[in-house]
N, C-alpha and C positions, 0 to 999 in steps of 0.2 A: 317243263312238264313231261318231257319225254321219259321221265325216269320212271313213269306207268308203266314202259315198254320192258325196262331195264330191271324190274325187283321180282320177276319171277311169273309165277301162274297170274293170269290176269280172271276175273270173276267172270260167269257166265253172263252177268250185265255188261261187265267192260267190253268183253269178246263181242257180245252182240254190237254195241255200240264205236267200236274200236274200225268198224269196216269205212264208216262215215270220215275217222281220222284220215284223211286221203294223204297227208305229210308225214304221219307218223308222230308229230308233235308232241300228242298227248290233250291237244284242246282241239275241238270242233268248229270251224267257223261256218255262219251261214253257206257259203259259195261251195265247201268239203259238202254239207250236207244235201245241198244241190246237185252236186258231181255226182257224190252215192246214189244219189236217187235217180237220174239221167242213168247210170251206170248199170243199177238192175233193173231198167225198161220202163220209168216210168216217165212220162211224159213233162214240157217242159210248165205246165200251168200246177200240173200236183206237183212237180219238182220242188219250184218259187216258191205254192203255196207251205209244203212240210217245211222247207229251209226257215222259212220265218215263223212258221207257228212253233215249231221243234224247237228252235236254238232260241226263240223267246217266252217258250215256258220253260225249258231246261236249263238252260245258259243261269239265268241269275241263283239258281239254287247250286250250283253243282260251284260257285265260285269258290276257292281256298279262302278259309276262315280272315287269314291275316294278306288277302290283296284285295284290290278293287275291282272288277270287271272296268273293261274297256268300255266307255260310252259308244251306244249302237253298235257294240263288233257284235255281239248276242253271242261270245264263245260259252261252249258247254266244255266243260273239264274231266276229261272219262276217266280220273282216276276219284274223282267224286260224283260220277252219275249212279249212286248208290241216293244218294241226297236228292234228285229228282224224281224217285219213283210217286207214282202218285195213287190217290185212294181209290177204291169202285177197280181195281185190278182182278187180277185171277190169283195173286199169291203165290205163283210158281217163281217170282224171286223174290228171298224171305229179304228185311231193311239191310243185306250188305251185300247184295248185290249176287247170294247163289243162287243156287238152283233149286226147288224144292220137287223132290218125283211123286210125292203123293199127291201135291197139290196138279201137279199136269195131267196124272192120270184123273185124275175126277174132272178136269174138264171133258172128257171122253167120254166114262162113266155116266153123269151125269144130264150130258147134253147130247150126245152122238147117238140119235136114238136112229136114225136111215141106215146107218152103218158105222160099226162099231170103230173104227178106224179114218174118220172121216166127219166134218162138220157141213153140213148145209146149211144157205144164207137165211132159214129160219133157223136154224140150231144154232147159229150165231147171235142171231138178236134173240135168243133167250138165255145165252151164256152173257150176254152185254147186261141184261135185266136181270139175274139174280146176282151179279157183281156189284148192282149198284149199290152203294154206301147213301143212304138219306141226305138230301140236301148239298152233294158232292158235288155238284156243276161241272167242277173243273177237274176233276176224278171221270167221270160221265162221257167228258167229251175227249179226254187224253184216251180213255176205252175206246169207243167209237173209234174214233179215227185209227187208232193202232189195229183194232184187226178188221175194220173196213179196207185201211189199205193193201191189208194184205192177204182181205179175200178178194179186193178183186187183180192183183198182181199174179197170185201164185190157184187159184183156182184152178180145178181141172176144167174139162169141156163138159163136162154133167152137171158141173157145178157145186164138186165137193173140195173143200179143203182138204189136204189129207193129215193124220197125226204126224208124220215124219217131217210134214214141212214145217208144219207148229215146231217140232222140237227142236227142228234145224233154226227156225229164229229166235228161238231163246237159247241154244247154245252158240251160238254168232257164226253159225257157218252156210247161212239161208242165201246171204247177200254176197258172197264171194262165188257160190253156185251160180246166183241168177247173172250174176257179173259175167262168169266166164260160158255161160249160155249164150248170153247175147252176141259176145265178142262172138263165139263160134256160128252162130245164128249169121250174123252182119259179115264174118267171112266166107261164109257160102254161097251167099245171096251175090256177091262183089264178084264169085267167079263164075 
């Protein structure tokens, strides 16, 4: 499955998702997506809990057509995490996995009303509620959780998301930032 790494430009989903790859593999196993999450600061109870919800709603969609997933490995396969996107989203990546700029910008547009470059934890739960798709549950709560985690991760001290970091996690370079923060964070603190 490595050969995700090997054919070239990888999509702005695989890029985001590819930081989790901690082997380089091509597949996600729970424990990778534990380590990523440890990795950009987040504690070891949300760690656990993403690893298992993550790679057990994603893991069985993203499987190649012609293999079996592993019983309980829950691998997600990031050269098919195109196949896992789910409904009630924002649309900034259209079903293959790019990028869409129109759709990013009208989350701004449309919900950035404190400042124009920047979301508040209400301007988020009204970006969460006009995403939602009728009767979507499992749409509903893959929203939720994806930019809950990551307002309260990357939040400023006022309490604003800002757009640059939004963009940063949807072009996959969000988590290699927080990554190499922390290391820098945790060797200062050490001297």
């Amino acid at each position: 499955m490595a050969d995700v790494y090997e054919q070239g430009e990888l999509t702005p989903l695989q890029r985001h998702v590819a930081f989790f790859d901690r082997d380089k593999d091509g597949v996600i196993y729970p424990s990778e997506t534990y380590e990523g999450f440890r990795a950009i600061g987040a504690g070891v109870p949300l760690s656990a809990f993403s690893a298992l919800f993550i790679n057990g709603l994603l893991g069985p969609k993203t499987v190649p057509e012609n293999e079996k997933a592993p019983a309980l490995k829950l691998p997600i396969y990031v050269k098919n995490i195109q196949k896992g996107k789910h409904g009630s989203d924002s649309g900034v990546y259209d079903a293959n996995g790019r990028f869409v700029p129109e759709k990013f910008e009208e989350i701004f547009k449309k919900h950035a009303h404190t400042r124009p470059d920047a979301l508040t934890g209400k301007e988020l739960q009204e970006l969460l509620k006009a995403n939602r798709e009728p009767k979507d549950f499992k749409g509903w709560l893959g929203g939720f959780t994806e930019w809950k985690v990551l307002y309260s991760l990357c939040k400023d001290e006022k309490g604003f998301l800002h757009k640059d970091t939004v963009r940063a996690v949807y072009d996959g370079s969000l988590f290699e930032r927080l990554e190499k923060e922390r290391k820098s964070e945790e060797s200062t603190n050490k001297k």
